[in-house]
Chimera marker file (.cmm) of the C-alpha trace (Angstrom):
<marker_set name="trace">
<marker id="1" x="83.611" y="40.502" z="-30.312" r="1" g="1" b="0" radius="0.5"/>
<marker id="2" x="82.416" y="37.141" z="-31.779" r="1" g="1" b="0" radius="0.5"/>
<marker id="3" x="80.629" y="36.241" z="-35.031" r="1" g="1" b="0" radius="0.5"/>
<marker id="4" x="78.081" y="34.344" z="-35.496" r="1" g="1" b="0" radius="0.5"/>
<marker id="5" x="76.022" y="32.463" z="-38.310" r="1" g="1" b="0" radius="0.5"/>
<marker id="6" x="72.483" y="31.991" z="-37.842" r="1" g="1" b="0" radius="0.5"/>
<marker id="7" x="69.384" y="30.960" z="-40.208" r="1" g="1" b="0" radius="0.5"/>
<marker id="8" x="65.378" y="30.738" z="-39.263" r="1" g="1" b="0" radius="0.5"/>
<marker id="9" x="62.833" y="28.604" z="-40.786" r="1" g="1" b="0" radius="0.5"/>
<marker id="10" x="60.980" y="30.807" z="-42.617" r="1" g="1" b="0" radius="0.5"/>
<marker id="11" x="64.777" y="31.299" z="-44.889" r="1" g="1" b="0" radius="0.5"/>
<marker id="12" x="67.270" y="28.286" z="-44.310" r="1" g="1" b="0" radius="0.5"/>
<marker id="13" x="70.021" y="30.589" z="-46.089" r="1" g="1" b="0" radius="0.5"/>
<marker id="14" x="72.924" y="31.664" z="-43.597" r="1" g="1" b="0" radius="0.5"/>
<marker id="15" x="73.560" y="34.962" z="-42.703" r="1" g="1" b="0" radius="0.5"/>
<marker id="16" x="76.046" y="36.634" z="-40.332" r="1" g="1" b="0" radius="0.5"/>
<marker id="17" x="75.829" y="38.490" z="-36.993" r="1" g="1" b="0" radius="0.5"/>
<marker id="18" x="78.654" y="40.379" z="-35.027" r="1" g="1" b="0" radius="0.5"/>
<marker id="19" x="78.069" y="40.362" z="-31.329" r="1" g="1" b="0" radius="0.5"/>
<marker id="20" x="79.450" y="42.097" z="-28.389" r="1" g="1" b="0" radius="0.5"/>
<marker id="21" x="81.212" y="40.457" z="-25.193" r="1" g="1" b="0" radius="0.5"/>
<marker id="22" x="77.754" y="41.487" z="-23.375" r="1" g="1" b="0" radius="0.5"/>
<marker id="23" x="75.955" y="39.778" z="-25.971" r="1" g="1" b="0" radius="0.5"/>
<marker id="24" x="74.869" y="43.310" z="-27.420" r="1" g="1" b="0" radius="0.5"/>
<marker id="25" x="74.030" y="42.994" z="-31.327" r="1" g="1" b="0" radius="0.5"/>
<marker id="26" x="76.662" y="45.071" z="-33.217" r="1" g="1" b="0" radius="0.5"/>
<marker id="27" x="76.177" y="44.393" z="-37.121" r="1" g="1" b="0" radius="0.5"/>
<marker id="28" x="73.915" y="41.821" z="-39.018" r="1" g="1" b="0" radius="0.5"/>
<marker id="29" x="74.202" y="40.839" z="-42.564" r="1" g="1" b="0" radius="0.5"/>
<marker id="30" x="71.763" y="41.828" z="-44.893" r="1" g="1" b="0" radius="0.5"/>
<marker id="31" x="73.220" y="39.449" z="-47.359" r="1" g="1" b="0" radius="0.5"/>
<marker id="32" x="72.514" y="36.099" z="-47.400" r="1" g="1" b="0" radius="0.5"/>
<marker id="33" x="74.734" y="32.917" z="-47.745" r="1" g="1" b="0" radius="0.5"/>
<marker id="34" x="73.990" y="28.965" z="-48.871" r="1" g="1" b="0" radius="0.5"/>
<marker id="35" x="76.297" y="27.627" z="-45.979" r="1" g="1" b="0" radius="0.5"/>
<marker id="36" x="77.366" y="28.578" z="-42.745" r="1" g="1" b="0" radius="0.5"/>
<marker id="37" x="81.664" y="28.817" z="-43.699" r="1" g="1" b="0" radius="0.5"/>
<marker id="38" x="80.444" y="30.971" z="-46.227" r="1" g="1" b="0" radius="0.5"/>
<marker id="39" x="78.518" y="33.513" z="-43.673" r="1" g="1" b="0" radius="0.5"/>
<marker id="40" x="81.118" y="32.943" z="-41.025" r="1" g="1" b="0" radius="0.5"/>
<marker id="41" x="83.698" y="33.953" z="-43.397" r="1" g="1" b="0" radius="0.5"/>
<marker id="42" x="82.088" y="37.658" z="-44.552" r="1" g="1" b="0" radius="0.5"/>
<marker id="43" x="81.183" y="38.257" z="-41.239" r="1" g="1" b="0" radius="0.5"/>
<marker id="44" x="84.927" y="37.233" z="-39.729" r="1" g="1" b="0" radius="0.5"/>
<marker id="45" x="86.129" y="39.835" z="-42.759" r="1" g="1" b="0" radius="0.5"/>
<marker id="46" x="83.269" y="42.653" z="-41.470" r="1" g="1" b="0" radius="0.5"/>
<marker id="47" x="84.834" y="42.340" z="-38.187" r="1" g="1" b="0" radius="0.5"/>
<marker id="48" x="88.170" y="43.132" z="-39.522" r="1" g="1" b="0" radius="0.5"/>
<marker id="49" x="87.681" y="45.716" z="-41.355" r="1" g="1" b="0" radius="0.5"/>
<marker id="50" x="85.598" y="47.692" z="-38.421" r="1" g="1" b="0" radius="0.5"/>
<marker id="51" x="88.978" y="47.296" z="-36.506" r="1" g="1" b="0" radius="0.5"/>
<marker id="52" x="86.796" y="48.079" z="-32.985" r="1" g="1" b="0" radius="0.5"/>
<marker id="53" x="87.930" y="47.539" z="-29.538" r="1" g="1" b="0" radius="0.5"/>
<marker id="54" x="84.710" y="45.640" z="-27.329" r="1" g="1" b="0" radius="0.5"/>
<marker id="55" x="85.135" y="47.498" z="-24.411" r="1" g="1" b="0" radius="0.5"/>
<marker id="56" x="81.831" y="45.947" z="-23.236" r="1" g="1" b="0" radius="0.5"/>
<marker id="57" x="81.277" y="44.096" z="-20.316" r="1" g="1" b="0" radius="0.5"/>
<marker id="58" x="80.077" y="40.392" z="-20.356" r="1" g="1" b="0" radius="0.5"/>
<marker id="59" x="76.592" y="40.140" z="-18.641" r="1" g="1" b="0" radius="0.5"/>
<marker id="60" x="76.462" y="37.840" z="-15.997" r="1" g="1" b="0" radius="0.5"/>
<marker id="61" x="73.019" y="36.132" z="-15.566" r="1" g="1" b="0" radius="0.5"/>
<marker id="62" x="73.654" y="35.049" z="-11.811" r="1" g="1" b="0" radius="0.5"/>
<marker id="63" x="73.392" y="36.913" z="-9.406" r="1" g="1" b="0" radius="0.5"/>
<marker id="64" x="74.888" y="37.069" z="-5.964" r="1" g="1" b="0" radius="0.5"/>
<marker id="65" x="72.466" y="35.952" z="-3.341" r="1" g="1" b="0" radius="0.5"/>
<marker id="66" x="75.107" y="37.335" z="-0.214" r="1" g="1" b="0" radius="0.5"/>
<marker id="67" x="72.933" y="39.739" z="0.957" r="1" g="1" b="0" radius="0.5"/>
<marker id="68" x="70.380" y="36.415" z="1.744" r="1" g="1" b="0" radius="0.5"/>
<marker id="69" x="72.673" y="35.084" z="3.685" r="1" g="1" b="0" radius="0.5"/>
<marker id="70" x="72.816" y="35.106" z="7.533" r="1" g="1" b="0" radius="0.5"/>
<marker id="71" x="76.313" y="36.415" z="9.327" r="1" g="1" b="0" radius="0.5"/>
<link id1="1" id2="2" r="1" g="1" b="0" radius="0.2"/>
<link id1="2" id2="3" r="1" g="1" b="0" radius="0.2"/>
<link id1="3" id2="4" r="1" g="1" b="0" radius="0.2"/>
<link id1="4" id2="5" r="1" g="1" b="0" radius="0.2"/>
<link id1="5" id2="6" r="1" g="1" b="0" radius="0.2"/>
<link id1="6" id2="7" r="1" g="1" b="0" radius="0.2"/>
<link id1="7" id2="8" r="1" g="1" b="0" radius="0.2"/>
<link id1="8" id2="9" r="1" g="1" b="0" radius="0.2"/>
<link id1="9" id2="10" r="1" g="1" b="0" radius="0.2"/>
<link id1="10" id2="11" r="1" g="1" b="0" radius="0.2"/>
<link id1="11" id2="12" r="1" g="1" b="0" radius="0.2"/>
<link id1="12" id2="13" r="1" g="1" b="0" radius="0.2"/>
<link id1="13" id2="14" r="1" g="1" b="0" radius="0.2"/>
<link id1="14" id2="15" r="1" g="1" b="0" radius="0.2"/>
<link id1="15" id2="16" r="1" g="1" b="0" radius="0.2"/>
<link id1="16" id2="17" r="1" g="1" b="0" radius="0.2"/>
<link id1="17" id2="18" r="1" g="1" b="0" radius="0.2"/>
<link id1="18" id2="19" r="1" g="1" b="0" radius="0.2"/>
<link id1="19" id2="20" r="1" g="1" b="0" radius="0.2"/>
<link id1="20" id2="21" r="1" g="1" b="0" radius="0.2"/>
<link id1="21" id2="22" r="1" g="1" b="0" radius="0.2"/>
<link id1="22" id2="23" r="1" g="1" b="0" radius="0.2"/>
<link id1="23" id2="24" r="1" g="1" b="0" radius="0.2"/>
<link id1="24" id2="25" r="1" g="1" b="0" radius="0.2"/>
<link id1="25" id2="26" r="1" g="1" b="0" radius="0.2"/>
<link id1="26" id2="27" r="1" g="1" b="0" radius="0.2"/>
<link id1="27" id2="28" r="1" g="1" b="0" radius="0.2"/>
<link id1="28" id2="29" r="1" g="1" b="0" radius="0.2"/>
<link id1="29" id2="30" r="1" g="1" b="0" radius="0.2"/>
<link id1="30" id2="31" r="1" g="1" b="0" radius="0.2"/>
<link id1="31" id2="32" r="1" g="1" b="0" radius="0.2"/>
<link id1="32" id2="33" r="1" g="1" b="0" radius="0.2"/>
<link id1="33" id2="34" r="1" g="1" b="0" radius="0.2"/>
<link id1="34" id2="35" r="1" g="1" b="0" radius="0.2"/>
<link id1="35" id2="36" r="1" g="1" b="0" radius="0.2"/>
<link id1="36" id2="37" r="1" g="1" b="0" radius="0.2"/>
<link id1="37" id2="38" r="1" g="1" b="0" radius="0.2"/>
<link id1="38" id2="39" r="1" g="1" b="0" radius="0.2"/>
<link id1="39" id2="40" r="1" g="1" b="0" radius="0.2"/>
<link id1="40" id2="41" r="1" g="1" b="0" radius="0.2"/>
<link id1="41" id2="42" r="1" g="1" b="0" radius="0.2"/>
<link id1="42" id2="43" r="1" g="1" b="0" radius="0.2"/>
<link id1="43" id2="44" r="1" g="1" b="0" radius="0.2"/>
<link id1="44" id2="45" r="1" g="1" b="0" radius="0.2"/>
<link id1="45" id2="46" r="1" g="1" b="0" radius="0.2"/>
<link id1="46" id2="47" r="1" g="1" b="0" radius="0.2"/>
<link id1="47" id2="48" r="1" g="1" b="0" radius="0.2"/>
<link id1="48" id2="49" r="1" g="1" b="0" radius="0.2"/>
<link id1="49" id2="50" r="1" g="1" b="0" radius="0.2"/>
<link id1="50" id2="51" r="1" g="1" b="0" radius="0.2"/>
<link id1="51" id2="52" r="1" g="1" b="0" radius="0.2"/>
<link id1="52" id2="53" r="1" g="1" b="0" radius="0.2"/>
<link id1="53" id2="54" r="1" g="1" b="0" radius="0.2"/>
<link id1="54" id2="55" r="1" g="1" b="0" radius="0.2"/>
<link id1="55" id2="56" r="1" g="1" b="0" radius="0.2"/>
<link id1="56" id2="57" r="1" g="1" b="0" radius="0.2"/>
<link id1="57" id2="58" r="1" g="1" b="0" radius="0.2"/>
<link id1="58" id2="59" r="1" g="1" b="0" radius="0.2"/>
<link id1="59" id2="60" r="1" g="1" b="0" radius="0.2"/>
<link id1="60" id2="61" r="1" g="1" b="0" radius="0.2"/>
<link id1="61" id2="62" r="1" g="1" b="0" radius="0.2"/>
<link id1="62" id2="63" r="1" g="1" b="0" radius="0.2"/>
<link id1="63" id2="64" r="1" g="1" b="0" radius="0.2"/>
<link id1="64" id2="65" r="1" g="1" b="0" radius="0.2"/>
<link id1="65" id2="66" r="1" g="1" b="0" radius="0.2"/>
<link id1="66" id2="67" r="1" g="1" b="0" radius="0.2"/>
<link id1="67" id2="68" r="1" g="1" b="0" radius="0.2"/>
<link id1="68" id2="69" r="1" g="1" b="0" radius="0.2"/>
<link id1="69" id2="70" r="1" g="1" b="0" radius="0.2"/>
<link id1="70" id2="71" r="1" g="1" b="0" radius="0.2"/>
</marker_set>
């Protein structure tokens, strides 16, 4: 699983979101932080205490086009 720190325009504080290998959202922060360590950090120490396995697979946005192809 990954963390990441995101903010929108509408509130330029940081907060922190846990993510999946398939890109699946896991946990967001309710909590708000003034700078991106500072999200990255709580988030990094959610993750740790969930102590999860991702078992998920990563999504793969291309797809094969063999069955286009001529033998």
């Amino acid at each position: 699983m990954q963390v990441a720190a995101f903010s929108t325009p509408e509130d330029p504080r940081w907060r922190w979101r846990i993510v999946n290998y398939a890109g699946e959202l896991v946990e967001e922060s309710r909590e708000t932080f003034p700078t991106i360590a500072g999200a990255l950090e709580h988030g990094s120490k959610r993750l740790r205490l969930m102590d999860v396995v991702d078992t998920s697979v990563p999504f793969h946005p291309h797809r094969s086009t063999r069955h286009l192809r001529v033998p």
